[in-house]
DRENTORKOL-3810 file (N, C-alpha, C; in nm, 4 decimals):
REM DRENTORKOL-3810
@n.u->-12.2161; n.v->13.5008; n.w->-7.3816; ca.u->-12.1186; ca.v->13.5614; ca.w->-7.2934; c.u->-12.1915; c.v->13.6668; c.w->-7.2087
@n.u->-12.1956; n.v->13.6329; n.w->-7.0347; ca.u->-12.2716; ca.v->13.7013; ca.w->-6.9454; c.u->-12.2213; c.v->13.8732; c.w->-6.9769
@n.u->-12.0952; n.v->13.9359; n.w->-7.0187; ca.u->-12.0854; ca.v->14.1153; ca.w->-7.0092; c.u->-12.0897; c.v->14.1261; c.w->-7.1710
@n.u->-12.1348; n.v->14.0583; n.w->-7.3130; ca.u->-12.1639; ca.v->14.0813; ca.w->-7.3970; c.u->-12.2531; c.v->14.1960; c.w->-7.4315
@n.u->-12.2418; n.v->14.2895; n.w->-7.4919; ca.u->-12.3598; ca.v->14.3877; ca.w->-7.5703; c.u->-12.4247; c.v->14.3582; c.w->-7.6138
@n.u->-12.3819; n.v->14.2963; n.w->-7.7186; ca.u->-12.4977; ca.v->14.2406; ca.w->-7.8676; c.u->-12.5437; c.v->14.0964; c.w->-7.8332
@n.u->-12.4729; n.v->14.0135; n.w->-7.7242; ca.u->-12.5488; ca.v->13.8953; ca.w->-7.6633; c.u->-12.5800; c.v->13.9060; c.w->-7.5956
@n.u->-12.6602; n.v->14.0476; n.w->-7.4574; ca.u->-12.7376; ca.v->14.0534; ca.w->-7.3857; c.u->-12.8818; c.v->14.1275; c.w->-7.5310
@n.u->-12.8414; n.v->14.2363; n.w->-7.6485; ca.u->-12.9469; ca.v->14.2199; ca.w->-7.7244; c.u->-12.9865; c.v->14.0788; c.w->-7.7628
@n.u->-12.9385; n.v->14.0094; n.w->-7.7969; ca.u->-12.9927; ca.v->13.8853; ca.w->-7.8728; c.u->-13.1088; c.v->13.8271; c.w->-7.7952
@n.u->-13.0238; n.v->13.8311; n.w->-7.6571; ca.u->-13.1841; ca.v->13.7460; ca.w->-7.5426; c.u->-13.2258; c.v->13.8283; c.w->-7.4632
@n.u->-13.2500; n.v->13.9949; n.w->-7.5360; ca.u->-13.3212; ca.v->14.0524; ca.w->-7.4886; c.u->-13.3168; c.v->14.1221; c.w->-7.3451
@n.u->-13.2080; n.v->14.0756; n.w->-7.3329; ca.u->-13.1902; ca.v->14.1570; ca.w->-7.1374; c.u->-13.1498; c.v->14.2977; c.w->-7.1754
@n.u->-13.0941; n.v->14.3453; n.w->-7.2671; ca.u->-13.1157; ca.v->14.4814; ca.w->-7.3400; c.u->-13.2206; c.v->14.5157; c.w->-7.4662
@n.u->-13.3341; n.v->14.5681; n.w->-7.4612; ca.u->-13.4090; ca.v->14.5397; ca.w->-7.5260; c.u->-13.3674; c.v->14.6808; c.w->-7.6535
@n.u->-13.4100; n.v->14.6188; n.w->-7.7696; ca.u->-13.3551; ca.v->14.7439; ca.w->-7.8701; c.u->-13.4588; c.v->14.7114; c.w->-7.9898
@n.u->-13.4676; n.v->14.7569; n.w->-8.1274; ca.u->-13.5675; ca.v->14.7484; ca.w->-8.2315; c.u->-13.5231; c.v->14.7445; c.w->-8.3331
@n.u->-13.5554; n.v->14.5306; n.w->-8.3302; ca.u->-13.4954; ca.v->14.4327; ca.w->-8.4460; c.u->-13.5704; c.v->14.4702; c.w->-8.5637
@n.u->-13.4601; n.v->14.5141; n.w->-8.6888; ca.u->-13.5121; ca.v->14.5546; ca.w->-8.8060; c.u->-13.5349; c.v->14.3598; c.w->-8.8733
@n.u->-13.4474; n.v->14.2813; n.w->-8.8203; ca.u->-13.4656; ca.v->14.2008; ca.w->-8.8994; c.u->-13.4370; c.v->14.0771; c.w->-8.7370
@n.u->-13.5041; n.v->13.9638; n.w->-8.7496; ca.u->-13.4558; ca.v->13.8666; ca.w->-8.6800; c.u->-13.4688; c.v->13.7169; c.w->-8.7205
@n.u->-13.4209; n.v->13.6035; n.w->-8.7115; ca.u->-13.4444; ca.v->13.4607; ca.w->-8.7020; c.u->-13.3765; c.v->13.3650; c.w->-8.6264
@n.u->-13.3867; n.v->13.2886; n.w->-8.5973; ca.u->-13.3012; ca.v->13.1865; ca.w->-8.5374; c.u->-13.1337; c.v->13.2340; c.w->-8.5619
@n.u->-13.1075; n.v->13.2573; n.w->-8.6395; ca.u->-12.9241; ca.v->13.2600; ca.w->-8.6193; c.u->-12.9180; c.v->13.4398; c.w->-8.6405
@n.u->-12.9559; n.v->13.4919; n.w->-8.6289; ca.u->-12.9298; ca.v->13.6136; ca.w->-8.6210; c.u->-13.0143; c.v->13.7729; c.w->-8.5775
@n.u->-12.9888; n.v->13.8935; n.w->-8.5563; ca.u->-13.0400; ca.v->13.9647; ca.w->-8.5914; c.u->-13.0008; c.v->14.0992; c.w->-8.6266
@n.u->-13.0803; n.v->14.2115; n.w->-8.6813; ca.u->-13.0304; ca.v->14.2942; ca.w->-8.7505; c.u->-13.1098; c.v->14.4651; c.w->-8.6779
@n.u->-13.0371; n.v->14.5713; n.w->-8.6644; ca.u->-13.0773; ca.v->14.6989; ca.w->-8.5701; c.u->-13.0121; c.v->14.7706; c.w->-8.6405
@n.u->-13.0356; n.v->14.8809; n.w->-8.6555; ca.u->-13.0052; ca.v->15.0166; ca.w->-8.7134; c.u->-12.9096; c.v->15.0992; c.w->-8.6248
@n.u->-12.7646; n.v->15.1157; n.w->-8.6581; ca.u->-12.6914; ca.v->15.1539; ca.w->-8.6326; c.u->-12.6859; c.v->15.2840; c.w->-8.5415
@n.u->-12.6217; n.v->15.3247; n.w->-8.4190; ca.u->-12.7014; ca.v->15.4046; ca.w->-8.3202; c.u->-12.5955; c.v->15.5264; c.w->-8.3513
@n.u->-12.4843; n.v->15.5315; n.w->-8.4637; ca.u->-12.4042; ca.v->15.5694; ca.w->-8.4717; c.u->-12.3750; c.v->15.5736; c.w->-8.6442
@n.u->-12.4641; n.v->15.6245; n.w->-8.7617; ca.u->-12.4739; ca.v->15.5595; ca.w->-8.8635; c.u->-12.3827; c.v->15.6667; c.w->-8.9658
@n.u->-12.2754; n.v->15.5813; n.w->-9.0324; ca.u->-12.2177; ca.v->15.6541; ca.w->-9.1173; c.u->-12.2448; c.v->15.6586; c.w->-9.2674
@n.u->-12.3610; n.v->15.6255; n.w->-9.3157; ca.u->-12.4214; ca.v->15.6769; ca.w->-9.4316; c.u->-12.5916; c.v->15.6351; c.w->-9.4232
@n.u->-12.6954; n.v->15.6845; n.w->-9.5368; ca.u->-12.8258; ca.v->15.6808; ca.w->-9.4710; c.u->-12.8846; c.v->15.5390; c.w->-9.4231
@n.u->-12.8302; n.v->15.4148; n.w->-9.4626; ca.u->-12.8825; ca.v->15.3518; ca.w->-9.4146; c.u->-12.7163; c.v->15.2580; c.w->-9.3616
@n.u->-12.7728; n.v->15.2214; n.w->-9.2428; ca.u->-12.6752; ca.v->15.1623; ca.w->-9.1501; c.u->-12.6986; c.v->15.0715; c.w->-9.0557
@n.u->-12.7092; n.v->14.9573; n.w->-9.1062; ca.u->-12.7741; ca.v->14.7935; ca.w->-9.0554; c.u->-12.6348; c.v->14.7454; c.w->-8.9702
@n.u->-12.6426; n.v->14.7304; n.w->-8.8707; ca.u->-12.5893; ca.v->14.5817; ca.w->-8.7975; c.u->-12.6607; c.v->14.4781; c.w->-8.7795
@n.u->-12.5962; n.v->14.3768; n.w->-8.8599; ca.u->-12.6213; ca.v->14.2337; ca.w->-8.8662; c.u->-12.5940; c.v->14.1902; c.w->-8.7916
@n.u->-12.6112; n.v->14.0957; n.w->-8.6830; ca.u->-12.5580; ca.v->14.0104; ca.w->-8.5572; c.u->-12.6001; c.v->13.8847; c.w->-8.4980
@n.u->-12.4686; n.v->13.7975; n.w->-8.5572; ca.u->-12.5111; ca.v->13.6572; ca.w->-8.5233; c.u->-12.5719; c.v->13.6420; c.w->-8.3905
@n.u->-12.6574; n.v->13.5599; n.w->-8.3703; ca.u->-12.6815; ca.v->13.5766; ca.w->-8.1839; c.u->-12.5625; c.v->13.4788; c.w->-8.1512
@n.u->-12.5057; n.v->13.3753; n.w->-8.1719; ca.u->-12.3866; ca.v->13.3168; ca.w->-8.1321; c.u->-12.2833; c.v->13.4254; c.w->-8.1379
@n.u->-12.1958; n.v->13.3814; n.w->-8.0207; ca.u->-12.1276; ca.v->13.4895; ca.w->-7.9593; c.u->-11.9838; c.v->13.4552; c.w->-8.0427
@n.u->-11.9694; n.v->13.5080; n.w->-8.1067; ca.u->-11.8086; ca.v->13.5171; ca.w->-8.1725; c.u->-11.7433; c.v->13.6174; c.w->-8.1729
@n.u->-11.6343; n.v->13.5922; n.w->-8.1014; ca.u->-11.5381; ca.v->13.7250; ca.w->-8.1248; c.u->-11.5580; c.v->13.8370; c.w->-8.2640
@n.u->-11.4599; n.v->13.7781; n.w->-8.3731; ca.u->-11.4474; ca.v->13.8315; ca.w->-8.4930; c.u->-11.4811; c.v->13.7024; c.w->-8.5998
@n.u->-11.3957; n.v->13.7323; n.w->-8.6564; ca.u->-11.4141; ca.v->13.6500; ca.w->-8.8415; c.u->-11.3155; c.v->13.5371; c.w->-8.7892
@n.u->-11.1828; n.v->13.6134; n.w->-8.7196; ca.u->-11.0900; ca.v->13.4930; ca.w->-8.6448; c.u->-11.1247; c.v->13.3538; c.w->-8.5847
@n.u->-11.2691; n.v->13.3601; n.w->-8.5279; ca.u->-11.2838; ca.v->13.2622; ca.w->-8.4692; c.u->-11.4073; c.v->13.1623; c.w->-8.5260
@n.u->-11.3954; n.v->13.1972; n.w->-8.6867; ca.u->-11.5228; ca.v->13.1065; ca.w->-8.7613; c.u->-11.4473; c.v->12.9884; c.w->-8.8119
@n.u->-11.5334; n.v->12.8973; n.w->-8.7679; ca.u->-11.4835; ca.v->12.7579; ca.w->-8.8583; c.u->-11.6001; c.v->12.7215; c.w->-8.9412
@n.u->-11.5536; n.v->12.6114; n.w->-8.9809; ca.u->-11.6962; ca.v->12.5206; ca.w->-9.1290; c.u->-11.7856; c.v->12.5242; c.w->-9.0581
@n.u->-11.8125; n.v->12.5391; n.w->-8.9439; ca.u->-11.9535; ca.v->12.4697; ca.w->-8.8903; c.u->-11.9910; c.v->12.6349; c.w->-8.9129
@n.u->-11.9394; n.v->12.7379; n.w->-8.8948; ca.u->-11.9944; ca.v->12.8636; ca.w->-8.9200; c.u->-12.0421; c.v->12.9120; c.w->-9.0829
@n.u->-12.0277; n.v->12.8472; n.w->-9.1762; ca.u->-12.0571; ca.v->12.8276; ca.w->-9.2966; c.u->-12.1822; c.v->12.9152; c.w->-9.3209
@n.u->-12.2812; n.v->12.8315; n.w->-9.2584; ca.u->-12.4317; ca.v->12.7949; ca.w->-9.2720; c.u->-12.4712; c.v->12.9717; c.w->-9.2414
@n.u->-12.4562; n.v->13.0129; n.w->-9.1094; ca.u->-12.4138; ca.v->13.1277; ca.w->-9.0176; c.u->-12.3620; c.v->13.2699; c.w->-9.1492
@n.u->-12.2135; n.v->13.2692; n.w->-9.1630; ca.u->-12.2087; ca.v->13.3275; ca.w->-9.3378; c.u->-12.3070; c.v->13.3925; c.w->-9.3846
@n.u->-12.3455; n.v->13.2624; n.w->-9.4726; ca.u->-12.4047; ca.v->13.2331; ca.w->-9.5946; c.u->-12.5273; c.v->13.3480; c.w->-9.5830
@n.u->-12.6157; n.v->13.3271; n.w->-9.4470; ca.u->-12.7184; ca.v->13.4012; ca.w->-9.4115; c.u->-12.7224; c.v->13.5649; c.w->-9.3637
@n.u->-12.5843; n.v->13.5938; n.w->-9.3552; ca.u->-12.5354; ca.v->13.7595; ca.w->-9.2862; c.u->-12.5554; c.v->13.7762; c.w->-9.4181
@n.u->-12.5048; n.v->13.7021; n.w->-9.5891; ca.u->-12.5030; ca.v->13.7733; ca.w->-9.6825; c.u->-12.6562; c.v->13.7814; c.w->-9.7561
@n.u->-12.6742; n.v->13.6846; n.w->-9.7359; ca.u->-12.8950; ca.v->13.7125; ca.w->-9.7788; c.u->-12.9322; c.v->13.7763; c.w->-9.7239
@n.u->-12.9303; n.v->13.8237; n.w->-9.5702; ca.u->-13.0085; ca.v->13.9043; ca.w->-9.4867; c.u->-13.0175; c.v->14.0535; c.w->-9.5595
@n.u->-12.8362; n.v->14.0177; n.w->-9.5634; ca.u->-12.7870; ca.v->14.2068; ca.w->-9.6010; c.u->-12.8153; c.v->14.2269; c.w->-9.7600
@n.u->-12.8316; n.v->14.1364; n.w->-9.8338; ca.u->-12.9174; ca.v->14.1587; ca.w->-9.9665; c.u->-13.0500; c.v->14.1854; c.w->-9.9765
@n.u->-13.1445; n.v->14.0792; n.w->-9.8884; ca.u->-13.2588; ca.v->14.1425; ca.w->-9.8604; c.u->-13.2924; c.v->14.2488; c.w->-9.7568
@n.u->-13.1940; n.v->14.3495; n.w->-9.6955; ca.u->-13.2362; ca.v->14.4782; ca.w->-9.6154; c.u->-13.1831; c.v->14.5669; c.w->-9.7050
@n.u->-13.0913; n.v->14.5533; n.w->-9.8440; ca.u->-13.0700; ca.v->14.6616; ca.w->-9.8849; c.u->-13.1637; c.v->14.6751; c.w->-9.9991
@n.u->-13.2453; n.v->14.5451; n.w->-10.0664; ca.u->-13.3554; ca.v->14.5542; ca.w->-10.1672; c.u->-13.4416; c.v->14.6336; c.w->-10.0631
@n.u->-13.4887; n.v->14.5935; n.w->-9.9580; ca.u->-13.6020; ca.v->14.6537; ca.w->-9.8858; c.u->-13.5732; c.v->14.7969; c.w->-9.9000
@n.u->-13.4431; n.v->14.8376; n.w->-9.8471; ca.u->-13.4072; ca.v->14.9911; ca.w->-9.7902; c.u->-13.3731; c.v->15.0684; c.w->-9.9142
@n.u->-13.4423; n.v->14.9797; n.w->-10.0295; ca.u->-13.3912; ca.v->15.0554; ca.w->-10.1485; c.u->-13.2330; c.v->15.1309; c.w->-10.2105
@n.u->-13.1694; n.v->15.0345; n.w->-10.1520; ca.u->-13.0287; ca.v->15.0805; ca.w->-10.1849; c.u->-12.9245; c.v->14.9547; c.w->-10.2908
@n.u->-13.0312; n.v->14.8253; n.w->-10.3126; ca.u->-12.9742; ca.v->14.7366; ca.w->-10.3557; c.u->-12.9159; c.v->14.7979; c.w->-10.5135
@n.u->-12.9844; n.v->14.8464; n.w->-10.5921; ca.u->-12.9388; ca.v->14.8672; ca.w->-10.7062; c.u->-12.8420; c.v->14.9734; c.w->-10.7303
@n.u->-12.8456; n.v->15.0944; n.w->-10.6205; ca.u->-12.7368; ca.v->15.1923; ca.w->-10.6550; c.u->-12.6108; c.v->15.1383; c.w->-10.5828
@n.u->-12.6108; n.v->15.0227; n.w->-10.5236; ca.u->-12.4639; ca.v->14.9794; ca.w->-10.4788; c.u->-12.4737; c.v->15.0192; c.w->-10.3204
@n.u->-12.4559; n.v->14.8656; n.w->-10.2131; ca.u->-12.4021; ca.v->14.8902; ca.w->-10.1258; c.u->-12.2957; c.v->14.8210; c.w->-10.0582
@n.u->-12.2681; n.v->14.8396; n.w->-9.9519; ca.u->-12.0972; ca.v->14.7471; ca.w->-9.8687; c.u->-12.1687; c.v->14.6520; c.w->-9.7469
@n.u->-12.1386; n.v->14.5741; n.w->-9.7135; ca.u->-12.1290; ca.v->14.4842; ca.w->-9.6266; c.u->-11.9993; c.v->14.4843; c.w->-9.5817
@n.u->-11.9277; n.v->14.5186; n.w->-9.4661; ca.u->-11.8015; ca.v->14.5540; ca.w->-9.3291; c.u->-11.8233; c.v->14.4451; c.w->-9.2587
@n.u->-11.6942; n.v->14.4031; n.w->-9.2710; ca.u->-11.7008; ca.v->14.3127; ca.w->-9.0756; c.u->-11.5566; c.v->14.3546; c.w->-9.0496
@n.u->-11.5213; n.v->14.4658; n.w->-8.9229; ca.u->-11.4097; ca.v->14.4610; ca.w->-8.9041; c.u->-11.3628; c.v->14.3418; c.w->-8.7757
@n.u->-11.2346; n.v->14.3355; n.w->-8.7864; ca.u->-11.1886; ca.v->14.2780; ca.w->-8.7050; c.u->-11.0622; c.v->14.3144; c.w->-8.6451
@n.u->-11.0512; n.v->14.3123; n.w->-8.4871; ca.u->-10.9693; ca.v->14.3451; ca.w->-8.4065; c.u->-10.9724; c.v->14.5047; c.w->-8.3772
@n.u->-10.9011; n.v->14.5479; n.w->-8.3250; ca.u->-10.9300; ca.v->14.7104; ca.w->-8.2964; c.u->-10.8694; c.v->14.7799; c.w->-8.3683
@n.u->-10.7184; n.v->14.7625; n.w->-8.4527; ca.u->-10.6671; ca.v->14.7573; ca.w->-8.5783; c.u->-10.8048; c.v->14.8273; c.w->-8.6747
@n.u->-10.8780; n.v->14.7607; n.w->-8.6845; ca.u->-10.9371; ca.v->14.7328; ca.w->-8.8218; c.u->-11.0625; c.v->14.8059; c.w->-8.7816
@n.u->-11.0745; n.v->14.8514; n.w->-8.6505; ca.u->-11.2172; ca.v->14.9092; ca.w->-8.5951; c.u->-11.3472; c.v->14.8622; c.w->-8.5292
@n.u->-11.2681; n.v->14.7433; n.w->-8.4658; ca.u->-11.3825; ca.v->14.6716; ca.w->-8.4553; c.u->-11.3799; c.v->14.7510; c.w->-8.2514
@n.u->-11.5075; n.v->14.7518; n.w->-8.2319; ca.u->-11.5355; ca.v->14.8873; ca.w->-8.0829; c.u->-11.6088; c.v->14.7158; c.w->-8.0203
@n.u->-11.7063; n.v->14.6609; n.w->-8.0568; ca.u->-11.7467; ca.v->14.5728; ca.w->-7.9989; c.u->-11.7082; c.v->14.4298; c.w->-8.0409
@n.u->-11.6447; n.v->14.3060; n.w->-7.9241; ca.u->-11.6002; ca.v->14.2003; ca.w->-8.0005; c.u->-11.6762; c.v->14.0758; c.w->-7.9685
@n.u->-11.7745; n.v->14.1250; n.w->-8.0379; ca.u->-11.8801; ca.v->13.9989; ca.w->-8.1239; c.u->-11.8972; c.v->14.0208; c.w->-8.2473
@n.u->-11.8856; n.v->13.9342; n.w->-8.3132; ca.u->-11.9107; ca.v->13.9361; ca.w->-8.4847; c.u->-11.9962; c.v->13.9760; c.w->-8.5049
@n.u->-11.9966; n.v->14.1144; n.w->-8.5726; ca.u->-12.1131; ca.v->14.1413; ca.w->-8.6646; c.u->-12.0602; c.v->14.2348; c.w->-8.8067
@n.u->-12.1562; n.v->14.3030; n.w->-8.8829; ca.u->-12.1346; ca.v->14.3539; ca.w->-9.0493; c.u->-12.2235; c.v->14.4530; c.w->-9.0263
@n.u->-12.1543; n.v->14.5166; n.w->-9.0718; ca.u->-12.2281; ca.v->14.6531; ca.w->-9.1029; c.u->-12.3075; c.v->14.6781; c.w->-9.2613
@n.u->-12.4132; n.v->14.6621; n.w->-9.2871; ca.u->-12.4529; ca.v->14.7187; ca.w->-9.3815; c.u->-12.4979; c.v->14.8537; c.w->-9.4103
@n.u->-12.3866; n.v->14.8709; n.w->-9.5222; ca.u->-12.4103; ca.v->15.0442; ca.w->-9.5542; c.u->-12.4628; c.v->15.0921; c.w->-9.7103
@n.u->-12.5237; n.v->15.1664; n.w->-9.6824; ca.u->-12.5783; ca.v->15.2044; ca.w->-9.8442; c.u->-12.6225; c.v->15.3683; c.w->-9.8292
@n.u->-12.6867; n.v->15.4549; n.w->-9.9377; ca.u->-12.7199; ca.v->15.4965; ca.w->-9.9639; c.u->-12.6274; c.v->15.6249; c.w->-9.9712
@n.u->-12.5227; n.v->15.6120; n.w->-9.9933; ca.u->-12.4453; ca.v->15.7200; ca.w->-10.0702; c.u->-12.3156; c.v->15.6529; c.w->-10.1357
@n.u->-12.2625; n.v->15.7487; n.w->-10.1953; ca.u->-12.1008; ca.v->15.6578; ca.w->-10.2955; c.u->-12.0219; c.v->15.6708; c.w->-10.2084
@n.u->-11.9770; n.v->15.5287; n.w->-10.2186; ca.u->-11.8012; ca.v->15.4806; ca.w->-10.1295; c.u->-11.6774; c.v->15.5186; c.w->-10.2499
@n.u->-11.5924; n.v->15.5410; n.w->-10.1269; ca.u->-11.4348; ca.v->15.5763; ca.w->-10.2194; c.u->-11.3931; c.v->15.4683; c.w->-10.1877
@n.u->-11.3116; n.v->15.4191; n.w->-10.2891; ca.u->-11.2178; ca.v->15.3261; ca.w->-10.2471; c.u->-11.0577; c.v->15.3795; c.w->-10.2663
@n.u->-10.9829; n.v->15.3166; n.w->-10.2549; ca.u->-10.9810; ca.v->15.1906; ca.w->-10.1410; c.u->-11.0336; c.v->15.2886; c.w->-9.9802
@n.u->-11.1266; n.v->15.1596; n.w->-9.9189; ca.u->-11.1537; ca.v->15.2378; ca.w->-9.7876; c.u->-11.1096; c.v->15.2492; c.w->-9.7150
@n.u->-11.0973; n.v->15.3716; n.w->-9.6253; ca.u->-11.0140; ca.v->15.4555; ca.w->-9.5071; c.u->-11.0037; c.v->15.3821; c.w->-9.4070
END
């Protein structure tokens, strides 16, 4: 999508510093981070929210949740507990509408969250 944010990062016409990248995705450090470590994950396919995943997005999934397991082993936060977020709609907080997850770690969450 030509006025996309996170799909002008993906192909680079905004250039920014991929903590993590591959073929279906990539991952940047939150420019706005609400605990010490604060990953956005981001499919490079342009999807609204969670609303608009079907089966063929499966594959897509599967890999936001390995990524964000292996950046929170890396970032050393895997064992004291962290969250993986995807909001959706503006309701729910979502500021930009392309799918992505927030990975958060390195301090204690309250639940239920705010």
């Amino acid at each position: 999508m030509a006025d996309c944010l996170f799909c002008k990062m993906a192909s680079g016409a905004i250039p920014v510093k991929k903590v993590y990248e591959d073929d279906l995705l990539f991952a940047i450090e939150d420019i706005n981070p609400v605990a010490p470590v604060h990953i956005l994950i981001i499919p490079k396919q342009h999807l609204a929210n969670s609303l608009d995943l079907t089966a063929e997005n499966d594959q897509l999934i599967g890999a936001v949740y390995r990524v964000a397991a292996d950046l929170a082993r890396e970032r050393g936060v895997a064992e004291a507990g962290f969250r993986v977020v995807n909001n959706n709609n503006a309701g729910a907080g979502q500021s930009v509408f392309h799918i992505h997850f927030h990975l958060l770690g390195g301090r204690n969450f309250a639940w239920p969250p705010g």
